[in-house]
Every structure is written in C-alpha cells, then in structure tokens.
C-alpha distance (Angstrom), angle and dihedral (degrees) to the residues before:
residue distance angle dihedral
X1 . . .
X2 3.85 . .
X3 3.52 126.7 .
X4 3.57 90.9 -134.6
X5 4.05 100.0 44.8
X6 3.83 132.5 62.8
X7 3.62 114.4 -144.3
X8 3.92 131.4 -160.7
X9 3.73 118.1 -169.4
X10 4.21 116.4 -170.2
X11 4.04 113.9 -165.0
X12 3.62 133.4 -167.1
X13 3.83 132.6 135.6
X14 3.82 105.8 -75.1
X15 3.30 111.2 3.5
X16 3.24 94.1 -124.3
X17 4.09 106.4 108.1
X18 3.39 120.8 0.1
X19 3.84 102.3 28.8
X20 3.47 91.1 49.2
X21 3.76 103.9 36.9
X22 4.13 85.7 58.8
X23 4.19 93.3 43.7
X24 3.52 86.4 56.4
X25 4.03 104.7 50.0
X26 3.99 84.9 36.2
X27 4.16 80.8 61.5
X28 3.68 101.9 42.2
X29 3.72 90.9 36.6
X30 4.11 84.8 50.7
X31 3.74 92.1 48.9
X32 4.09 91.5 44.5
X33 3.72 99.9 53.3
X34 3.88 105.2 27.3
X35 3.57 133.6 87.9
X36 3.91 98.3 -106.1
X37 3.90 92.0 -127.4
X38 4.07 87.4 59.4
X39 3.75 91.0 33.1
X40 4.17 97.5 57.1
X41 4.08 79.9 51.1
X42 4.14 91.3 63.2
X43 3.55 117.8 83.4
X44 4.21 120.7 -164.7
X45 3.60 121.9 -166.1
X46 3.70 135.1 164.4
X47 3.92 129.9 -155.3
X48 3.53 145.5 -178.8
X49 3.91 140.2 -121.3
X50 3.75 96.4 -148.7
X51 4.03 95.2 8.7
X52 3.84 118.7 -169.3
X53 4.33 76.4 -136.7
X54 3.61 108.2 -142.5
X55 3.70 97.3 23.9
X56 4.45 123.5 127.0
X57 3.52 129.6 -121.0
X58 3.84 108.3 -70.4
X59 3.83 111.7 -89.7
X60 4.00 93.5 -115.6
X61 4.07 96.1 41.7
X62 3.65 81.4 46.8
X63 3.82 99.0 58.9
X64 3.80 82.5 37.4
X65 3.66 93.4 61.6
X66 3.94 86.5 42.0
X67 3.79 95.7 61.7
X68 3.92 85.3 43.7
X69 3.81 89.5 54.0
X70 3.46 104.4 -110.7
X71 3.54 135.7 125.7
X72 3.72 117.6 -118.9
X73 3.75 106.3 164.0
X74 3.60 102.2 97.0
X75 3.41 90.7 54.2
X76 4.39 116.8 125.2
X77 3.81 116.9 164.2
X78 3.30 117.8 -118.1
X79 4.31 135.7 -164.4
X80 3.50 112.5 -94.5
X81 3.69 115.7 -126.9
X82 3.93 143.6 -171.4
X83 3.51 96.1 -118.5
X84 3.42 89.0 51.6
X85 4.25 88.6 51.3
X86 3.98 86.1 47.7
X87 3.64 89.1 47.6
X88 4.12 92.4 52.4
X89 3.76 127.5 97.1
X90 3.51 89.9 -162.2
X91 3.91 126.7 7.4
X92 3.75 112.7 -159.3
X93 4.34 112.2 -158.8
X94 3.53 125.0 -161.1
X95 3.92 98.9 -133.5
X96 3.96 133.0 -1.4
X97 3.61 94.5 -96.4
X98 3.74 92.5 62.4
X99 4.08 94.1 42.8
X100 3.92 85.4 55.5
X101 3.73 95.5 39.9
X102 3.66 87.7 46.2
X103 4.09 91.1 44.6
X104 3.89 91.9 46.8
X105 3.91 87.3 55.9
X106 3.84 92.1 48.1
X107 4.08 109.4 11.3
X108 3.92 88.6 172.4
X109 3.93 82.5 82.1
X110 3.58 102.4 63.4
X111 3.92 92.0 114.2
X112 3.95 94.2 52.8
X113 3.95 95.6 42.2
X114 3.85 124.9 100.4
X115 3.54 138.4 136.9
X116 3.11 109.4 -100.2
X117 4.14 86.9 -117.0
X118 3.76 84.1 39.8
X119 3.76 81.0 62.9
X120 3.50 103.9 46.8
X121 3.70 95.2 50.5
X122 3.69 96.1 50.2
X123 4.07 81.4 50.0
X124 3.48 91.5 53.0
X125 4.17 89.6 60.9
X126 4.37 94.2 61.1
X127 3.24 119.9 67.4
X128 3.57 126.1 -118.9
X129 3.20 121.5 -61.4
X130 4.17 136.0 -169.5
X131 3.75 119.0 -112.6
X132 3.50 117.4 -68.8
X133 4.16 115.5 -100.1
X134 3.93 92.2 -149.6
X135 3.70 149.7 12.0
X136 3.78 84.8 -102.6
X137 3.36 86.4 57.5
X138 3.42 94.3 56.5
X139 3.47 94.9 47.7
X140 3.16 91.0 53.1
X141 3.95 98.0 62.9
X142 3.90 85.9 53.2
X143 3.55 96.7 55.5
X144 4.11 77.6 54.7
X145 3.16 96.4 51.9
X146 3.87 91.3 51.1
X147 3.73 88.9 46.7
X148 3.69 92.4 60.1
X149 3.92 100.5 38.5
X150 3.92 97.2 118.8
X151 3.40 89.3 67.7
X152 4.32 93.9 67.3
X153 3.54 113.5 100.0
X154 3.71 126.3 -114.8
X155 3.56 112.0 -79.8
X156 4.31 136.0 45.4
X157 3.85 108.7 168.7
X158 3.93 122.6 135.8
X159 3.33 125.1 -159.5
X160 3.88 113.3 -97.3
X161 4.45 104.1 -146.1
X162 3.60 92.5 -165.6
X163 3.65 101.8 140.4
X164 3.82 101.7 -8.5
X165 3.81 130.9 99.0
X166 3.69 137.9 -78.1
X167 3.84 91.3 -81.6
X168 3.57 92.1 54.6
X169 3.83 79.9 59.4
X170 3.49 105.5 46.8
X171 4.15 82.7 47.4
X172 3.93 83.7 57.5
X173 3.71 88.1 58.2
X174 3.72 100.7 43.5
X175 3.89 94.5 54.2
X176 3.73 99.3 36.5
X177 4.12 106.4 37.2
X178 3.49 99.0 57.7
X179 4.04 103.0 46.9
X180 3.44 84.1 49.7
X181 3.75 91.5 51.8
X182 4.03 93.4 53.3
X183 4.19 86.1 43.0
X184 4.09 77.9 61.1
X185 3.73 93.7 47.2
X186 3.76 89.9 55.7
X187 3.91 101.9 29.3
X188 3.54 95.4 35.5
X189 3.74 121.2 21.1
X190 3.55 101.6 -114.3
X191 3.86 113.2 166.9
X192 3.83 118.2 -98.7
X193 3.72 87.0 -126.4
X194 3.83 89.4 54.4
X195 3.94 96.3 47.1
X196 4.20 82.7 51.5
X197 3.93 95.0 47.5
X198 3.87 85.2 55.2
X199 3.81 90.7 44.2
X200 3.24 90.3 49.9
X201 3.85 107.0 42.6
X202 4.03 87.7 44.5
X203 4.00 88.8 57.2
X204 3.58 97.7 52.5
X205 4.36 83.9 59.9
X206 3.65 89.9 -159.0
X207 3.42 91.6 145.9
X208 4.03 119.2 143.9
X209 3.72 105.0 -122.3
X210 3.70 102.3 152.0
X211 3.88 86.9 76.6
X212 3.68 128.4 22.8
X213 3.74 112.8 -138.4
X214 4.23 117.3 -111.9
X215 3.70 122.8 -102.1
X216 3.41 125.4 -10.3
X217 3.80 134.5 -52.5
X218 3.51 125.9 -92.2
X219 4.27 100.2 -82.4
X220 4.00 84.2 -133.8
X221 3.57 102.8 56.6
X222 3.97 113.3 99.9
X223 4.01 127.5 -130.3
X224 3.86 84.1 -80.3
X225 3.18 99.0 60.9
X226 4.26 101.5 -111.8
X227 3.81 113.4 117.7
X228 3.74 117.6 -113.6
C-alpha cells in the first residue's frame, strides 16, 4: 500500500452486486464528506473471488445504486487478488466465509479485514467522529476498529441476489447499505443525520427494479440522491 494513498477493497463472489454496490457508495460517500485534497488521495475498488471479469454492475444493484445516487455504469468486475489484499488499507468481505478465505490466502491482513457488517457494527460502538485530516488518519480509525473487534456479534453474511428475485435484492440493500453507512460515520465523517437518511431511505426498499433508469446520474448528486 502507499504511504501516500488510502485504499478500500470490497469482495464478494462476482463482482457484480454486492462488491460493487459498496465500492461505489464508499466513493461517492468519500468524495461527499472529504476534503477534496485528501479525497483524490483515496482509492476504492471492488473484486471478485470467481469474477465473471469484464462483466457491469448487475441490472437490479445498478438501479439500486441509481435511486441511492450513485453511479454504477462504469462498473466491470474484476478477479480479486493477494496483491491487491496486501495493497488494501481496509478490505471489506461480503460474508465470513469470504473474510477467512480471503485471510487464509493472505493472513498478514488480519488487522484490515472485516465483513463489511462486521464493520458496521464495530462502527456503530465509537462515537462520531469529524472527517479524517489525513490518510494517517484514516488509518488510524482502522487500526481502531481492529482493536475493538471482539466486541462484534456473531454473525456478518449478506445476502448474495445472484439469480434470485427482486426481494432477494432489496434484502441485499437492507443488510449491506447501512453498515456501510456507519463504516462512513467512523472512517469518514459523514453526518449522523446523513448515515440515518440512508438508513432510512434503504428500509423503505422502494427502489425501481423492474426498469433501470437511462444513462448515468448526474456526477453531483450525493449517495442520497440530492445534487451537490
């Protein structure tokens, strides 16, 4: 990893949905709430263990992340790697068999490898805190996190959609946007009221997925949809 660069890795099996709903709140979230000099130095990816490589964003996570104000388009799955674990600040899986698949591939990441609920919960335990001035900074919280992992409840998994119906989707959403929403709190500085907007719009699943809106979303629009 580079001194100078803070990097967030999301896993799950394809790369299609989970994975790369999460990478792309963590990077709106990260442009939203930090300074843009700090934010231009944090770098979220997402990977795969058995990636279709080259494949988008799912159509339903897509029009998920579109009604959450993120843009998905861009998105192609991609293998996940152990360089790429080494390389991570903070690797983010989408159930406990993946974290300790990923940690028996690379166990020098145990300190920078949650589930992503894992995460959240442990979030959920420090207060809030303002956005982070540095990568150190950031780093720092981590190594908190880490610190105080004993005190996470039993448990982790989201839902993986691939193949099921549009409930299976909305699930997806209910278990994965808010963790990562109290991760941001923590990691970086996103307003209480913020994390409970999210909560709250994800809850009410009324998102569109019989038809996945056109074209991208407006670039300035934040995770909750509201143009900045």
């Amino acid at each position: 990893m580079g001194a100078d660069e803070f990097r967030v890795l999301v896993v799950c099996t394809g790369n299609v949905n989970r994975s790369a709903l999460g990478a792309a709140l963590l990077e709106s979230w990260a442009a939203s709430h930090l300074d843009a000099s700090l934010a231009e130095r944090v770098s979220v990816g997402s990977a795969g263990i058995g990636a279709p490589v080259g494949a988008p964003m799912g159509p339903r996570t897509l029009a998920i992340a579109q009604a959450l104000g993120v843009d998905g388009s861009r998105h192609r799955a991609v293998q996940v790697t152990d360089e790429a674990i080494r390389r991570a600040d903070l690797v983010l899986a989408s159930s406990v068999r993946q974290r300790d698949r990923l940690l028996a591939d690379v166990p020098g990441a145990l300190r920078s490898t949650f589930t992503i609920r894992e995460a959240g919960r442990l979030a959920e335990l420090m207060p809030p805190r303002p956005a982070p001035g540095s990568v150190q900074e950031m780093r720092d919280r981590v190594a908190e996190l880490a610190r105080n992992r004993a005190l996470a409840t039993a448990g982790g998994d989201i839902i993986d959609p691939q193949g099921k119906d549009d409930a299976a989707f909305r699930q997806m959403a209910r278990e994965e946007v808010p963790p990562l929403a109290r991760l941001a709190r923590v990691l970086l500085g996103m307003p209480p009221g913020d994390v409970a907007e999210v909560e709250a719009a994800v809850e009410a699943a009324g998102f569109p997925l019989g038809e996945v809106p056109p074209g991208p979303v407006d670039p300035r629009s934040d995770a909750r949809g509201r143009t900045r």
